[in-house]
OpenMM code with the backbone's topology and positions (N, CA, C; nanometers):
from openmm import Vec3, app, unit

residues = "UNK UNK UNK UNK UNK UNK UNK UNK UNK UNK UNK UNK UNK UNK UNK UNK UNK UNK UNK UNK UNK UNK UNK UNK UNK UNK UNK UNK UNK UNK UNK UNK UNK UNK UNK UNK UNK UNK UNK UNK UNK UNK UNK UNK UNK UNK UNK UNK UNK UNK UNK UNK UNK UNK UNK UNK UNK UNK UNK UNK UNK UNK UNK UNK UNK UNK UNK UNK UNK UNK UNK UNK UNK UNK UNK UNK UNK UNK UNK UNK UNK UNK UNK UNK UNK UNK UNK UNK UNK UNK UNK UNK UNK UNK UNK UNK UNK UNK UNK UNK UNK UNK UNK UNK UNK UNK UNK UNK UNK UNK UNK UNK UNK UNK UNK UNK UNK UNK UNK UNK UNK UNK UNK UNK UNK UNK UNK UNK UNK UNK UNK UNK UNK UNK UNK UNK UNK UNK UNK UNK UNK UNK UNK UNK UNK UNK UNK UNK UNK UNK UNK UNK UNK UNK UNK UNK UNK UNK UNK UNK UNK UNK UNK UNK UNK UNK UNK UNK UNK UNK UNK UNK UNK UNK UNK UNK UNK UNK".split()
positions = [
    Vec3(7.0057, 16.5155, -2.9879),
    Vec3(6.8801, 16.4441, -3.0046),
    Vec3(6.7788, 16.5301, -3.0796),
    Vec3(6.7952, 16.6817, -3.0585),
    Vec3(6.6789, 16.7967, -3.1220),
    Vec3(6.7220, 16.7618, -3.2250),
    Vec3(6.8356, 16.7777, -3.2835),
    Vec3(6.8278, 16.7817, -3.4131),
    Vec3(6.8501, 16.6797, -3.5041),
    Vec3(6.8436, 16.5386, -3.4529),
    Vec3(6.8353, 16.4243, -3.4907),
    Vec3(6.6434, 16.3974, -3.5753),
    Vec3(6.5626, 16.4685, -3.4543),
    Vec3(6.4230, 16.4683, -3.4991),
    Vec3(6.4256, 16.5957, -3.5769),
    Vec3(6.4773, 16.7227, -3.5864),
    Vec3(6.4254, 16.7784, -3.6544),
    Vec3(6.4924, 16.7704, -3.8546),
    Vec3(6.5949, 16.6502, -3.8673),
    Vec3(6.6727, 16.6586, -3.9660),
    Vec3(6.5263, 16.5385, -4.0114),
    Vec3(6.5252, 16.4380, -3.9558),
    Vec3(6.3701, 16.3640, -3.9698),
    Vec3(6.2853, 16.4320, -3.9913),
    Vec3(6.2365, 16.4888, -3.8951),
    Vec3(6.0818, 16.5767, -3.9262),
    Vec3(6.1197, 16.6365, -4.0990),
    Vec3(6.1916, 16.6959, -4.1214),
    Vec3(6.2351, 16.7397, -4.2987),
    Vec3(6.2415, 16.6802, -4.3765),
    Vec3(6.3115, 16.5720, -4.3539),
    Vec3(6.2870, 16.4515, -4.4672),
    Vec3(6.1949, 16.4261, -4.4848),
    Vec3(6.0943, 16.3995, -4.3610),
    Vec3(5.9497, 16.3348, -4.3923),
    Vec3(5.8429, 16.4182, -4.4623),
    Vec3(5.9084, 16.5334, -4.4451),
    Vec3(5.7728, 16.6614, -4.5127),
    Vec3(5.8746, 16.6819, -4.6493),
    Vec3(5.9577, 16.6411, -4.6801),
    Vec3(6.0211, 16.7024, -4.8186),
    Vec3(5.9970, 16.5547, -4.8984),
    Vec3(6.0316, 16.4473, -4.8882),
    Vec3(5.9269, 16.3117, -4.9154),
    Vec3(5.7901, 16.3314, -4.9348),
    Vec3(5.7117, 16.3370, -4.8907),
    Vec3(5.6055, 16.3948, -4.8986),
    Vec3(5.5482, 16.4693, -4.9962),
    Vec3(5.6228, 16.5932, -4.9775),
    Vec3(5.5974, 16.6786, -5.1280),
    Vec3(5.6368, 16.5869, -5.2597),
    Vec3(5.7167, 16.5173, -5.2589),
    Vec3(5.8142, 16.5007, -5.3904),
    Vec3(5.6931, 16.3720, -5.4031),
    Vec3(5.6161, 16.2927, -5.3280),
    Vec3(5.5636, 16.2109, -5.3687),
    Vec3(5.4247, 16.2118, -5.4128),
    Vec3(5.3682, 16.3206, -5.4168),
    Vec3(5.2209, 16.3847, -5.4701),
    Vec3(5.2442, 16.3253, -5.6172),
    Vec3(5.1318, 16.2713, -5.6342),
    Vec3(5.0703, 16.2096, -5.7527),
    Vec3(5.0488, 16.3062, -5.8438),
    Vec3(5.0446, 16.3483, -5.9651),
    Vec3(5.0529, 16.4236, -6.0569),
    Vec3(4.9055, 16.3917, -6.1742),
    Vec3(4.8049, 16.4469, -6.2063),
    Vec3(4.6917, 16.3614, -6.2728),
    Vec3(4.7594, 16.3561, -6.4153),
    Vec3(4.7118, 16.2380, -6.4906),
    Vec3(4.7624, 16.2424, -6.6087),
    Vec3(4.6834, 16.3038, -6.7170),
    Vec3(4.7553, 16.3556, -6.7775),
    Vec3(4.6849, 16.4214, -6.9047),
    Vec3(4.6025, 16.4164, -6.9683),
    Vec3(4.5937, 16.2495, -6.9624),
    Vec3(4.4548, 16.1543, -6.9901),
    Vec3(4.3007, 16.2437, -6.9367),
    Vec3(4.3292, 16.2548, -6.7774),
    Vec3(4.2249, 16.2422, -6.7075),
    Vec3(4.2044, 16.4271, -6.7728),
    Vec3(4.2910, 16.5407, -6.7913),
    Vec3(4.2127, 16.6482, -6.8065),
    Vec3(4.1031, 16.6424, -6.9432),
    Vec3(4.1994, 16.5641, -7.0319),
    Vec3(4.1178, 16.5742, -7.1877),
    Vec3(3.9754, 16.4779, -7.1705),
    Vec3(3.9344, 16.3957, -7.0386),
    Vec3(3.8933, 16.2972, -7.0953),
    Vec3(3.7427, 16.3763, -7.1083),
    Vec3(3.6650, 16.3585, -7.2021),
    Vec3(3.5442, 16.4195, -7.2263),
    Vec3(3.5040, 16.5385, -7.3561),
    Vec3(3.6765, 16.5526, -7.3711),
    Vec3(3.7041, 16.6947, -7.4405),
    Vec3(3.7691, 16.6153, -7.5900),
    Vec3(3.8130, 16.5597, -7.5259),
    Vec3(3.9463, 16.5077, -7.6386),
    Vec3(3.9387, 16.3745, -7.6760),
    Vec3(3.9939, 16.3317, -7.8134),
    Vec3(4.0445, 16.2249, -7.8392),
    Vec3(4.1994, 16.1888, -7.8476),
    Vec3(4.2616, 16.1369, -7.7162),
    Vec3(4.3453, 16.1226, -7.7556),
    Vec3(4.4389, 16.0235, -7.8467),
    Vec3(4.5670, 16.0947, -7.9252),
    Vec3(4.6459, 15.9533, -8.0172),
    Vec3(4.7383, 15.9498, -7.9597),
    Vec3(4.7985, 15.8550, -7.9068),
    Vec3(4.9379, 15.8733, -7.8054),
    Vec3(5.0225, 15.7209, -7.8555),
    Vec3(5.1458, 15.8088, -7.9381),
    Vec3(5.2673, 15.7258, -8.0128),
    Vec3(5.3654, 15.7361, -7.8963),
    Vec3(5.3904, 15.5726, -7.8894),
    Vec3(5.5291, 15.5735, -7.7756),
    Vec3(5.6532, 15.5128, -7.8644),
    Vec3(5.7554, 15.5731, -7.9145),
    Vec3(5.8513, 15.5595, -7.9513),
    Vec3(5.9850, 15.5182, -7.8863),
    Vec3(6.0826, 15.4312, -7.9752),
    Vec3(6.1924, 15.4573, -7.8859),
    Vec3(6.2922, 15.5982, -7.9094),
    Vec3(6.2628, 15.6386, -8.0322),
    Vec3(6.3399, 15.7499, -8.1043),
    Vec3(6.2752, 15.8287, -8.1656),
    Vec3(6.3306, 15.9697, -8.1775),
    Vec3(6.2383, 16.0416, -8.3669),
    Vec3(6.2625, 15.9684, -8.4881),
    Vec3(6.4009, 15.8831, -8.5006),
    Vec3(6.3679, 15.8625, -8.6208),
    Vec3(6.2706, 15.7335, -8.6441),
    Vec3(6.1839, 15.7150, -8.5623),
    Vec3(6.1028, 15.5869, -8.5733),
    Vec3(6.0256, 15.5578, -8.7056),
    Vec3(6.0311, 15.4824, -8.8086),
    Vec3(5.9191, 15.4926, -8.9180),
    Vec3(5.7558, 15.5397, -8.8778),
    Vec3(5.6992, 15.5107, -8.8106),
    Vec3(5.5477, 15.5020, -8.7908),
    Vec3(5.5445, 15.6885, -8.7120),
    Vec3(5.6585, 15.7219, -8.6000),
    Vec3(5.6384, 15.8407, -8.5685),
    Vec3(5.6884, 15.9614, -8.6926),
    Vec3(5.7176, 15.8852, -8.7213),
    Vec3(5.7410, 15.9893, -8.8651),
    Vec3(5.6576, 16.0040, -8.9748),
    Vec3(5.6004, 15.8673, -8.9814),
    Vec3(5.4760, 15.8672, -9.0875),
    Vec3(5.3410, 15.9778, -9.0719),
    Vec3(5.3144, 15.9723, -8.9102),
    Vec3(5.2510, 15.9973, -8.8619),
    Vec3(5.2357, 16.1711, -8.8829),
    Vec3(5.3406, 16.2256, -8.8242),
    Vec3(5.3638, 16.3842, -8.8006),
    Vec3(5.3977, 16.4091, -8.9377),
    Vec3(5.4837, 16.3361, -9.0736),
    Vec3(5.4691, 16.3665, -9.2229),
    Vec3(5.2945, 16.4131, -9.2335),
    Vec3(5.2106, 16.2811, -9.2418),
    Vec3(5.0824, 16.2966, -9.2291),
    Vec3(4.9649, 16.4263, -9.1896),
    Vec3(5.0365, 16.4794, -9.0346),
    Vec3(4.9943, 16.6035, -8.9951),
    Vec3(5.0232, 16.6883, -9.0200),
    Vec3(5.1192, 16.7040, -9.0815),
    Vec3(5.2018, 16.8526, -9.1919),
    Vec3(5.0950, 16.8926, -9.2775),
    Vec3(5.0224, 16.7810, -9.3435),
    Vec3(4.9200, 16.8283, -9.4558),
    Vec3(4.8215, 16.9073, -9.4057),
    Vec3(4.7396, 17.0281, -9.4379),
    Vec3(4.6806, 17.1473, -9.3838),
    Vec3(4.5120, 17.0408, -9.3854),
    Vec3(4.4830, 16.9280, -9.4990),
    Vec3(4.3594, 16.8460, -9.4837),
    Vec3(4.3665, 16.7716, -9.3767),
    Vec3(4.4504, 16.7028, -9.4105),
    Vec3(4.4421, 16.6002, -9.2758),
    Vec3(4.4541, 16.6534, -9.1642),
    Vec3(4.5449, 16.7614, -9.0942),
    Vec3(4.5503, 16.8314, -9.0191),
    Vec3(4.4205, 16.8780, -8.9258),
    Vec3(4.3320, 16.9013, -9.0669),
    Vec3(4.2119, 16.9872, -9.0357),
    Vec3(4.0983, 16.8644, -8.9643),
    Vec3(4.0919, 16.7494, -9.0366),
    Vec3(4.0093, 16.6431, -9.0301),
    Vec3(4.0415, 16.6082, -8.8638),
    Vec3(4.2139, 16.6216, -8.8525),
    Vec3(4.2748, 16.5523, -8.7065),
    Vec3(4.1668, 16.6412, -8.5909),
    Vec3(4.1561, 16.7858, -8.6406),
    Vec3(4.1355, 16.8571, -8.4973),
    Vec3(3.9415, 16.8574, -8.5231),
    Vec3(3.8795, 16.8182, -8.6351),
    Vec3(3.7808, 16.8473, -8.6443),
    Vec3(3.6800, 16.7195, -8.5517),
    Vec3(3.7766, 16.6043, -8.5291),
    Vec3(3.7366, 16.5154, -8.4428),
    Vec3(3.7981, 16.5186, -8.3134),
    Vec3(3.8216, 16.6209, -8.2798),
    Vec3(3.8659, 16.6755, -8.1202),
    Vec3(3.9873, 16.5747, -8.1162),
    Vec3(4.0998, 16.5056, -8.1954),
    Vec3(4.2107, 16.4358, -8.1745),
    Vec3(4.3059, 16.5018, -8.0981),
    Vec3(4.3809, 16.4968, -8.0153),
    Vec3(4.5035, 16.5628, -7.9731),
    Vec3(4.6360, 16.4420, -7.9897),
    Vec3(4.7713, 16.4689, -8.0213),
    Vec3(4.8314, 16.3932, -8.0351),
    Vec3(4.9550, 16.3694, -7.9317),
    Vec3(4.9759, 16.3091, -7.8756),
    Vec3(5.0902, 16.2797, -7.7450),
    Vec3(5.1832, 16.1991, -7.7660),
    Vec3(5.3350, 16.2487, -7.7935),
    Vec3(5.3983, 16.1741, -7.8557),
    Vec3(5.5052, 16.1354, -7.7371),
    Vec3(5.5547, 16.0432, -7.7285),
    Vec3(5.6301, 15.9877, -7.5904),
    Vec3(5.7563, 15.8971, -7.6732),
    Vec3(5.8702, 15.9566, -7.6694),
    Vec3(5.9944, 15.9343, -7.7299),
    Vec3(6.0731, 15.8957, -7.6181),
    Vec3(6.1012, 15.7683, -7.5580),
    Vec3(6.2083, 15.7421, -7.4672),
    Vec3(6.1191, 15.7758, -7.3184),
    Vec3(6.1509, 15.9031, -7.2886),
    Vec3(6.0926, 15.9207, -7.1433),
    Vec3(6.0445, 16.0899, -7.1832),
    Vec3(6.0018, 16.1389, -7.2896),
    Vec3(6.0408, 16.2729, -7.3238),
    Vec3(5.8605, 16.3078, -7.3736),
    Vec3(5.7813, 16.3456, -7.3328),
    Vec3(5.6623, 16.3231, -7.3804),
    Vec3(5.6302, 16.5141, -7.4006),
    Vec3(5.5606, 16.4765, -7.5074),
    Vec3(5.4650, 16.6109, -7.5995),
    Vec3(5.3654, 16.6170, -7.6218),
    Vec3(5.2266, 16.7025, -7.5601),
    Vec3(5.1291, 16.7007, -7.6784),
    Vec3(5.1110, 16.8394, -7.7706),
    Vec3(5.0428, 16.7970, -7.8698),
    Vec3(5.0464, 16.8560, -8.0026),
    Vec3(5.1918, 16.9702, -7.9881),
    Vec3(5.3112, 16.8718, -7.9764),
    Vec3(5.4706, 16.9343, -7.9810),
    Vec3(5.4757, 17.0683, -7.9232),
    Vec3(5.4162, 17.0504, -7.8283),
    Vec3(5.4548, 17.0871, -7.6410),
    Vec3(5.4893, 17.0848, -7.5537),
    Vec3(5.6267, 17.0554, -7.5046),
    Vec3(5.6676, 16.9517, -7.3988),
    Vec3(5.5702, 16.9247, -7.2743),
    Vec3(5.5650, 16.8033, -7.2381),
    Vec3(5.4809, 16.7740, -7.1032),
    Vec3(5.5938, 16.7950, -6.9815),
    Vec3(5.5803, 16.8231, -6.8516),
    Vec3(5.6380, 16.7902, -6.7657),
    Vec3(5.7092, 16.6354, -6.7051),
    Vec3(5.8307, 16.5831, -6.6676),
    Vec3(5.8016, 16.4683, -6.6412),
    Vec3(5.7317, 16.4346, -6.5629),
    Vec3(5.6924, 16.4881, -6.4664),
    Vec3(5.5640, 16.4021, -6.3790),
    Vec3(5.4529, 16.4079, -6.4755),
    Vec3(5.4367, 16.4146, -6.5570),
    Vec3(5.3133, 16.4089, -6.6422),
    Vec3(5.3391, 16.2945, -6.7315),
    Vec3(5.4758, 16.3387, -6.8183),
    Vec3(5.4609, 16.2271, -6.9119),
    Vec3(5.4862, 16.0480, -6.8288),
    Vec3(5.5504, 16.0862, -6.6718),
    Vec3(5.5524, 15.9400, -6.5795),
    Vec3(5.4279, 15.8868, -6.5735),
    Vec3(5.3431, 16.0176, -6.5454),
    Vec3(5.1902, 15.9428, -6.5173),
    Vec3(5.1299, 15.9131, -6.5941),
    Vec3(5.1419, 15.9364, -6.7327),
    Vec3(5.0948, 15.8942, -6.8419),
    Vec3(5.1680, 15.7636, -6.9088),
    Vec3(5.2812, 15.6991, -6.8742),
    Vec3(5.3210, 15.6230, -6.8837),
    Vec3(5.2651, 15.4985, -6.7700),
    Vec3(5.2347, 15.5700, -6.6772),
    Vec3(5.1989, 15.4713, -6.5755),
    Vec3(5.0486, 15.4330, -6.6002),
    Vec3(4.9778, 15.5116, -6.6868),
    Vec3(4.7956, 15.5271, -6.6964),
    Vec3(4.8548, 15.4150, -6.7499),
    Vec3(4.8785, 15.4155, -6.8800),
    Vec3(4.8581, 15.3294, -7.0043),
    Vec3(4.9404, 15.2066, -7.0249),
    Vec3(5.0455, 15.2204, -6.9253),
    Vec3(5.1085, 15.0764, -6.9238),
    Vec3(5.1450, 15.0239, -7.0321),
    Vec3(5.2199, 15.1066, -7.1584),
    Vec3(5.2356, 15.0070, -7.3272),
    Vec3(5.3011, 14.9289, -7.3107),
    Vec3(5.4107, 14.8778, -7.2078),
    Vec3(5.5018, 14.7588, -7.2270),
    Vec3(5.6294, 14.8215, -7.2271),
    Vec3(5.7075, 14.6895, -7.3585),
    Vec3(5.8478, 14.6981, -7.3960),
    Vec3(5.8127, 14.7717, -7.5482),
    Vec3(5.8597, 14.8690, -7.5801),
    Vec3(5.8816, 14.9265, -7.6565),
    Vec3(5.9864, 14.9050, -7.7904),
    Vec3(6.0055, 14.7766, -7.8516),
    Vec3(6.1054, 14.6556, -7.8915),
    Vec3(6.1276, 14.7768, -8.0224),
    Vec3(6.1287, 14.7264, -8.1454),
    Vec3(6.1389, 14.7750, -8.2798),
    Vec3(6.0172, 14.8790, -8.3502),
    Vec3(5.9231, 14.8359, -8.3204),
    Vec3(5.7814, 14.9560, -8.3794),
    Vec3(5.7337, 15.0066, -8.2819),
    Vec3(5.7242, 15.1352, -8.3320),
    Vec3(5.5969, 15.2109, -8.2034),
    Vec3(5.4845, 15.1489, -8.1979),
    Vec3(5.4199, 15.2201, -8.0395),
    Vec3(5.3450, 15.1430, -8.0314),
    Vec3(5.1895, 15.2598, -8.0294),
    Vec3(5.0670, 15.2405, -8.0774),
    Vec3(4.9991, 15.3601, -8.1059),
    Vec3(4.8536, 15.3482, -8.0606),
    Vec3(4.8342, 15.4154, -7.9522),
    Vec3(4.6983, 15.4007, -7.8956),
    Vec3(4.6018, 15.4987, -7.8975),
    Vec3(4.4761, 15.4643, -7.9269),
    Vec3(4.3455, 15.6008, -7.9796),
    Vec3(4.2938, 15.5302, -7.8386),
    Vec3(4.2306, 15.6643, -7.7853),
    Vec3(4.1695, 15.6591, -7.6407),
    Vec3(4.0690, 15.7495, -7.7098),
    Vec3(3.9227, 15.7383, -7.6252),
    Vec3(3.8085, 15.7880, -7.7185),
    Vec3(3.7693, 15.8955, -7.5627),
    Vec3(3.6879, 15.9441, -7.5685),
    Vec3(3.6763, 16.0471, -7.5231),
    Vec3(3.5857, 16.0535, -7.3726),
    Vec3(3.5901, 15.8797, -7.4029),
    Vec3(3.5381, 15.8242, -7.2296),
    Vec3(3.6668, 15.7703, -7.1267),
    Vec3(3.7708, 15.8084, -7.2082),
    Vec3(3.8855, 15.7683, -7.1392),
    Vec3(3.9439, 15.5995, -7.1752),
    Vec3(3.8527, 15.5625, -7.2248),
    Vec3(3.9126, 15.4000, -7.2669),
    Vec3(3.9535, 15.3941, -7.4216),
    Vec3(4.0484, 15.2579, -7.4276),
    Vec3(4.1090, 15.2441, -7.5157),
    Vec3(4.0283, 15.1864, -7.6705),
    Vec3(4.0373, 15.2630, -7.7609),
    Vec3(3.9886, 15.2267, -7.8660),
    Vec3(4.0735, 15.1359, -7.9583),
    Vec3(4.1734, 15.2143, -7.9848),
    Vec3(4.2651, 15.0782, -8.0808),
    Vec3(4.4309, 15.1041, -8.0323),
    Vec3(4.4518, 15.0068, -8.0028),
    Vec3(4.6195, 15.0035, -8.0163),
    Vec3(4.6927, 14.8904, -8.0318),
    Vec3(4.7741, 14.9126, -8.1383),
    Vec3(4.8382, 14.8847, -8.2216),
    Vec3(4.9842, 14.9182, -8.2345),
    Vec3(5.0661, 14.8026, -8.2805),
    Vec3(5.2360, 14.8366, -8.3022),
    Vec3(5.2434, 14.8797, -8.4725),
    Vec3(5.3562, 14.9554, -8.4697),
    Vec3(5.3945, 14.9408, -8.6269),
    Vec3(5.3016, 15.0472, -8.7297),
    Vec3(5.2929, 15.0854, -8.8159),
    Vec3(5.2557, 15.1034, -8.9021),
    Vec3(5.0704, 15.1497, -8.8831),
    Vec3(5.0476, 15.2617, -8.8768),
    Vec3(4.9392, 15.3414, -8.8651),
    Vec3(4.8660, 15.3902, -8.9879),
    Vec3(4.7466, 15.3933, -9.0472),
    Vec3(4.6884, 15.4959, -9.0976),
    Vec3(4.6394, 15.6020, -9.0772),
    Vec3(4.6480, 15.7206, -9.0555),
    Vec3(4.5165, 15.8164, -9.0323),
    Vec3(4.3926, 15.7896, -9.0227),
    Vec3(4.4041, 15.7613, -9.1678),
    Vec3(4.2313, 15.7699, -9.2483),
    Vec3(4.1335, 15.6298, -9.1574),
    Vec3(4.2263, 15.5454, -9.1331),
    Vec3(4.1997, 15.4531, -9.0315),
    Vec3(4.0796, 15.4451, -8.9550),
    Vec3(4.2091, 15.5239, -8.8662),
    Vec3(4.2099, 15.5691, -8.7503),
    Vec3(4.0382, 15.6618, -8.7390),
    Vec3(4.0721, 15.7876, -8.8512),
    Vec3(3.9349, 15.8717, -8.8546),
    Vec3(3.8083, 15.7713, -8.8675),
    Vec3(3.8553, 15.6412, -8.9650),
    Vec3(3.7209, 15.5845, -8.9249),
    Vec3(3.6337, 15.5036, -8.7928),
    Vec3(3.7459, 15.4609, -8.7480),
    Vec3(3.7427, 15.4190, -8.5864),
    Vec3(3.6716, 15.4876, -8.5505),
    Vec3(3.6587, 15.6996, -8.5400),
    Vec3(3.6772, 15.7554, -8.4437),
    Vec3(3.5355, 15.8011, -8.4642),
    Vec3(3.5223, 15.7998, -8.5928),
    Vec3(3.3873, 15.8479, -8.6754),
    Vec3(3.2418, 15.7279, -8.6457),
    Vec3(3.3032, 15.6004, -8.6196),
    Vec3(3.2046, 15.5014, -8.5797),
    Vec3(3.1676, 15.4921, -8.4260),
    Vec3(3.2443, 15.6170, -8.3634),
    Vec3(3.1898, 15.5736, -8.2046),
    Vec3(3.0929, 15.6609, -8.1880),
    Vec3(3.0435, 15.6330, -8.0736),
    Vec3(2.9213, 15.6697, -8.0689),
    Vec3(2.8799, 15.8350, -8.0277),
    Vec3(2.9791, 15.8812, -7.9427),
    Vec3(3.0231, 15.9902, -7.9169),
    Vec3(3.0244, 16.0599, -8.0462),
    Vec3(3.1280, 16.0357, -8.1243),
    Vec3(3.1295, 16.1231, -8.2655),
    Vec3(2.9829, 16.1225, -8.3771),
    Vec3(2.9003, 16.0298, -8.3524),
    Vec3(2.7644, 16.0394, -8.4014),
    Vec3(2.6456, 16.1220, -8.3256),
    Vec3(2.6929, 16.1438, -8.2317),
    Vec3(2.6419, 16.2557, -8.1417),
    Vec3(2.6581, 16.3953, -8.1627),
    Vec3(2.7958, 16.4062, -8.2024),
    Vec3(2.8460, 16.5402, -8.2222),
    Vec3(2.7806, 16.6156, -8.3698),
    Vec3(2.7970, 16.4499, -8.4792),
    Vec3(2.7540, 16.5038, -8.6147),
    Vec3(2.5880, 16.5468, -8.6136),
    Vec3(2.5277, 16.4586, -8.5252),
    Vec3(2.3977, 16.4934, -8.5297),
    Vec3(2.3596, 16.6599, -8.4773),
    Vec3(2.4826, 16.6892, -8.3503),
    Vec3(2.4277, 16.8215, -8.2946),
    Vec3(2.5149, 16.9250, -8.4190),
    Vec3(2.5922, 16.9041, -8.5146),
    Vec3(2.6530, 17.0032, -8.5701),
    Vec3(2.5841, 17.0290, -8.6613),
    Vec3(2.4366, 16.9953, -8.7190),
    Vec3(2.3297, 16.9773, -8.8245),
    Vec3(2.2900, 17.1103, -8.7912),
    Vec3(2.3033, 17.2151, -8.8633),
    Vec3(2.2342, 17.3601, -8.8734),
    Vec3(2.1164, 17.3312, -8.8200),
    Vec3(2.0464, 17.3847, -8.7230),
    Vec3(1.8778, 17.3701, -8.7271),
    Vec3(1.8428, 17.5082, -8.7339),
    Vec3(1.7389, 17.5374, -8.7983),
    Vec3(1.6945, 17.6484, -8.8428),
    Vec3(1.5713, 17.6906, -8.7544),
    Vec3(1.5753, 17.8163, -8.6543),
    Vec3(1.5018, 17.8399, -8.6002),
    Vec3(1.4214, 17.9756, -8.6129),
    Vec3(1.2679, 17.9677, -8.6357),
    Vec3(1.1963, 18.0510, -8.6754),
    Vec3(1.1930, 18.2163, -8.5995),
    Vec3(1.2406, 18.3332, -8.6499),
    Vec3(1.2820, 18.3927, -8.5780),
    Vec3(1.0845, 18.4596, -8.5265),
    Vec3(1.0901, 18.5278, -8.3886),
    Vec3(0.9037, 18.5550, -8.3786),
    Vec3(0.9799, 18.6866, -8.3612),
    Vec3(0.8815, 18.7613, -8.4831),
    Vec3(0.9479, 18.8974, -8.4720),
    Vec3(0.7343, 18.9608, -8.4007),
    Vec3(0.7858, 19.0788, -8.3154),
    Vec3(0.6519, 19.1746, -8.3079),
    Vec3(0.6309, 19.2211, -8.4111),
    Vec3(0.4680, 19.2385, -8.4489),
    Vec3(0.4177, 19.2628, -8.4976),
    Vec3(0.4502, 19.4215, -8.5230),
    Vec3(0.4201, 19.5238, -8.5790),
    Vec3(0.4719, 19.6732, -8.6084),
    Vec3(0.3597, 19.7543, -8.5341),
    Vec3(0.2515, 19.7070, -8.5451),
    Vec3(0.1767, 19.7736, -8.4837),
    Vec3(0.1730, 19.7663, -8.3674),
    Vec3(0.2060, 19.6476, -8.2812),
    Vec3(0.1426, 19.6363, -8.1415),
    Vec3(0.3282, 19.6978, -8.0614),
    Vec3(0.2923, 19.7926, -8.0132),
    Vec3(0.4194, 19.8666, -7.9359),
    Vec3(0.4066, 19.8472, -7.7934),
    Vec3(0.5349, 19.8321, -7.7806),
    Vec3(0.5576, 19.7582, -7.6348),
    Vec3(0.5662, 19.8733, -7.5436),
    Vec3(0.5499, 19.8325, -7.4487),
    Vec3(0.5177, 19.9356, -7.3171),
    Vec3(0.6758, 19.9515, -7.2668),
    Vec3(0.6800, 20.0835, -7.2260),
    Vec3(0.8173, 20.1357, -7.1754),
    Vec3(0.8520, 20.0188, -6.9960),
    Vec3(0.9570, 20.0561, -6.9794),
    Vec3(0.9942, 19.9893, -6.8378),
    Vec3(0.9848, 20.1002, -6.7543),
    Vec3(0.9082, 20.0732, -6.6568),
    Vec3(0.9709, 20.1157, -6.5382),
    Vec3(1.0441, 20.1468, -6.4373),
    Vec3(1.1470, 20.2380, -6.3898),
    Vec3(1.2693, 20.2266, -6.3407),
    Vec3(1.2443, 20.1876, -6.1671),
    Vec3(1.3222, 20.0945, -6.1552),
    Vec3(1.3082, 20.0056, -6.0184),
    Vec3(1.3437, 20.1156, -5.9242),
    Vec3(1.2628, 20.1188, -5.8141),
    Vec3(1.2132, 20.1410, -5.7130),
    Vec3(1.4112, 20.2235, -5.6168),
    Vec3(1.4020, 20.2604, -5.5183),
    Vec3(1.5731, 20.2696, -5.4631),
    Vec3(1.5523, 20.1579, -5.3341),
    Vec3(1.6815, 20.1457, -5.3206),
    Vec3(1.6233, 20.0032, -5.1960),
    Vec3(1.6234, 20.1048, -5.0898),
    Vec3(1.5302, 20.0399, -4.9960),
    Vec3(1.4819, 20.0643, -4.8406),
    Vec3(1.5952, 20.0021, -4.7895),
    Vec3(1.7074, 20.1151, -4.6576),
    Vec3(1.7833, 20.0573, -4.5815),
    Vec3(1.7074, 19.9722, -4.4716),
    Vec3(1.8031, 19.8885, -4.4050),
    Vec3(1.7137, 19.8134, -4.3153),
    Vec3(1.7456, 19.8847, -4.1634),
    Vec3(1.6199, 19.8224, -4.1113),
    Vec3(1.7082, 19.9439, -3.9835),
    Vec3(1.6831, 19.8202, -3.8634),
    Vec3(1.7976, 19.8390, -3.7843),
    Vec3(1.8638, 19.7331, -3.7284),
    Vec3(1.8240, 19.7684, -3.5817),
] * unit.nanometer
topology = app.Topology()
chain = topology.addChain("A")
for resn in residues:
    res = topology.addResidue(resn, chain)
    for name in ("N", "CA", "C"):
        topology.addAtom(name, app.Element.getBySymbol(name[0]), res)
């Protein structure tokens, strides 16, 4: 009978562990990042290939990261960002955030903006340059361009003549007496 409950009691604490929720990837970037997340059935997919051809180029490349984009690519059950492997409890939970469906003949390609919701998604056939404009019209990214505006601040230098007074060296502390 002991060890009827204690082969139970193990299962129930090793269940347990194995069933902890995992946060999705989504939720660390959200605020930081824009994410692009291509769900494929294969590499050789046209659109996931168009895509990473696309990011090879050192411009576009540059444009991708200059709008905080990160890219998450999810091939079958096999998920990457910026061609990193994810863990599977990560790429599950990220499959489970976003819910794309059936995955039929075209990928399927979703821009998430940096409040965590979905901006555009779309099957098939992607642009970049698109896409950058999507990302460039939200409101978030008009925020950013406004704070990246050099502002020029007047430096107040002292005068040469007026000389500043030396410091004084602080005092030693008083023990306390108890």
């Amino acid at each position: 009978m002991f060890i009827r409950l204690w082969i139970l009691a193990s299962l129930l604490v090793s269940g347990a562990v194995q069933a902890v929720e995992v946060a999705s990837p989504l939720e660390q970037d959200r605020g930081k990042f824009r994410p692009l997340v291509i769900f494929a059935r294969s590499t050789a997919d046209p659109t996931l290939q168009a895509i990473t051809k696309e990011l090879a180029d050192p411009a576009t490349k540059q444009a991708f990261t200059e709008r905080d984009m990160v890219l998450y690519t999810i091939v079958n059950i096999d998920g990457k960002r910026d061609d990193k492997g994810l863990e599977p409890q990560s790429t599950m939970s990220l499959l489970r955030g976003l819910k794309p469906g059936m995955i039929r003949d075209k990928a399927k390609v979703i821009l998430i903006g940096k409040d965590g919701e979905k901006k555009v998604e779309q099957e098939g056939d992607v642009d970049l340059k698109e896409l950058f404009k999507v990302v460039d019209a939200m409101p978030m990214a008009e925020k950013e361009a406004q704070a990246k505006v050099d502002v020029v601040t007047p430096e107040t230098k002292t005068p040469a003549s007026k000389a500043t007074k030396p410091v004084k060296p602080a005092k030693a502390p008083v023990p306390l007496s108890d």
